[in-house]
N, C-alpha and C positions, 0 to 999 in steps of 0.2 A: 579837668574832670577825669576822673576814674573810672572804668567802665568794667564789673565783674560778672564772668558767666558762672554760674552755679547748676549743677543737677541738683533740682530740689526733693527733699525729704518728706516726711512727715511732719517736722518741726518748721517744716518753711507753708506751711497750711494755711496760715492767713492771709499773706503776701499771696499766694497760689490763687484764693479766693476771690481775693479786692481784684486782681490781674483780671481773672477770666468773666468775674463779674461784670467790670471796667469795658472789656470786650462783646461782650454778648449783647450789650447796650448800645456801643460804640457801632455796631455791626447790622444791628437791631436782627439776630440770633433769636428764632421763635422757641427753635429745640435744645436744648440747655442742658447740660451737663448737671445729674445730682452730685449732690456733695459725694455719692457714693462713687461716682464716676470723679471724679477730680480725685479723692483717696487711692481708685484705681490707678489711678496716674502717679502715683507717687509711689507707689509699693509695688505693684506686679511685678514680674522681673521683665516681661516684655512689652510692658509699657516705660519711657520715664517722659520726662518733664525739666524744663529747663527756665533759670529764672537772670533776668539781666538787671546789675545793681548797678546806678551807677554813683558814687559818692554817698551810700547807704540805702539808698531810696531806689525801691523796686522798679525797674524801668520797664518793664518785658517779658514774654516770658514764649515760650513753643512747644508741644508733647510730639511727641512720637509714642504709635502704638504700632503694632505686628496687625496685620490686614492681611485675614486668611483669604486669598484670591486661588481658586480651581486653577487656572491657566499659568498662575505666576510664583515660584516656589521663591521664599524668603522675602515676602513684600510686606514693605511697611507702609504708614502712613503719618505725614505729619498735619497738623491739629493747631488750632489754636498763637498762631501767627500772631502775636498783637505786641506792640510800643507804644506807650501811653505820647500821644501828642507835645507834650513838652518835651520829650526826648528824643523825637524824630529828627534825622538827618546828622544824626551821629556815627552813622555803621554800624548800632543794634542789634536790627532785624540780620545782618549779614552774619553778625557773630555769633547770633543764636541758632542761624541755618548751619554756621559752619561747627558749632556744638554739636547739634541732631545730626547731620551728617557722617560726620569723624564716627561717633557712637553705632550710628547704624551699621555704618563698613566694618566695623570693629565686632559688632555683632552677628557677621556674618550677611549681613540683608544684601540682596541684590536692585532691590528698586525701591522707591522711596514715590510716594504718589499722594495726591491731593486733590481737596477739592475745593472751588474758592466760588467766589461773584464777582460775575463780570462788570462790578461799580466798583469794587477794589483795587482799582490802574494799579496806585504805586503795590502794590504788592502784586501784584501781577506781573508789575516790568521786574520786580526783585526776581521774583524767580524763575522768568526769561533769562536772566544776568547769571546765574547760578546754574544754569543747565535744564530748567525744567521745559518740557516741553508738551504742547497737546497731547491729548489721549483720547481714547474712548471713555463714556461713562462706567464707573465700576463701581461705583452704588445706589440707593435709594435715595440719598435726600435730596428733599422738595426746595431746598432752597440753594443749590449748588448750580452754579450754570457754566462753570469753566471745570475743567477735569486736566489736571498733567502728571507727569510723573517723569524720573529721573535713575535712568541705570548709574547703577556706582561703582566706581574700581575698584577692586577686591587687593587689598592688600598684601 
């Protein structure tokens, strides 16, 4: 099996879709992303969006957006973590961390931060594995109960 990471486009819009749909389900996500917010993700320049193929078939996918935080200058956030079940325990989720990452530092960011539920173990130990680690809360949403983030070597 083949496994491709892609920065997705505008042209990768459907795939983007069925993903975050697949997700938000999968998560049971009350607050959901409009379609105008997913186009965001694919076009802003300080957003993008990342899609994992593997053998054609959309496996994956993770956004990074810029997270204007008072206290913490060049912080991002990443978003939207999900691998469809039948592709799991492939290394993924790692390659798509290590996509969003590489980008970030490349963009200059200094922290990269998230916010997940504490019912999501296996993503939770992923990004224990990866460097992330507790934090403070640093925003509003109601359905977030674990908070980390991740300084990154500046290249």
């Amino acid at each position: 099996m083949t496994t491709t990471i892609t920065r997705a486009t505008l042209a990768d819009l459907q795939d983007t879709q069925a993903l975050l749909y697949e997700y938000f389900d999968a998560i049971g996500v009350v607050v959901r992303d409009a379609p105008e917010d997913i186009i965001a993700f694919l076009s802003e320049p300080h957003s993008a969006l990342w899609l994992a193929y593997e053998d054609g078939q959309a496996a994956g996918c993770v956004a990074l957006r810029a997270l204007p935080l008072p206290d913490t200058a060049r912080a991002t956030e990443c978003k939207r973590l999900y691998v469809k079940p039948a592709f799991r325990g492939r290394g993924i989720a790692a390659a798509l961390l290590e996509a969003m990452e590489t980008h970030a530092v490349a963009s200059g960011a200094a922290w990269i931060y998230l916010d997940s539920k504490d019912d999501l173990a296996e993503a939770l130990r992923q990004y224990q594995r990866r460097g992330y680690q507790p934090c403070a809360r640093y925003n509003d949403n109601p359905q977030a109960t674990i908070f980390m983030r991740k300084a990154l070597a500046q290249a």
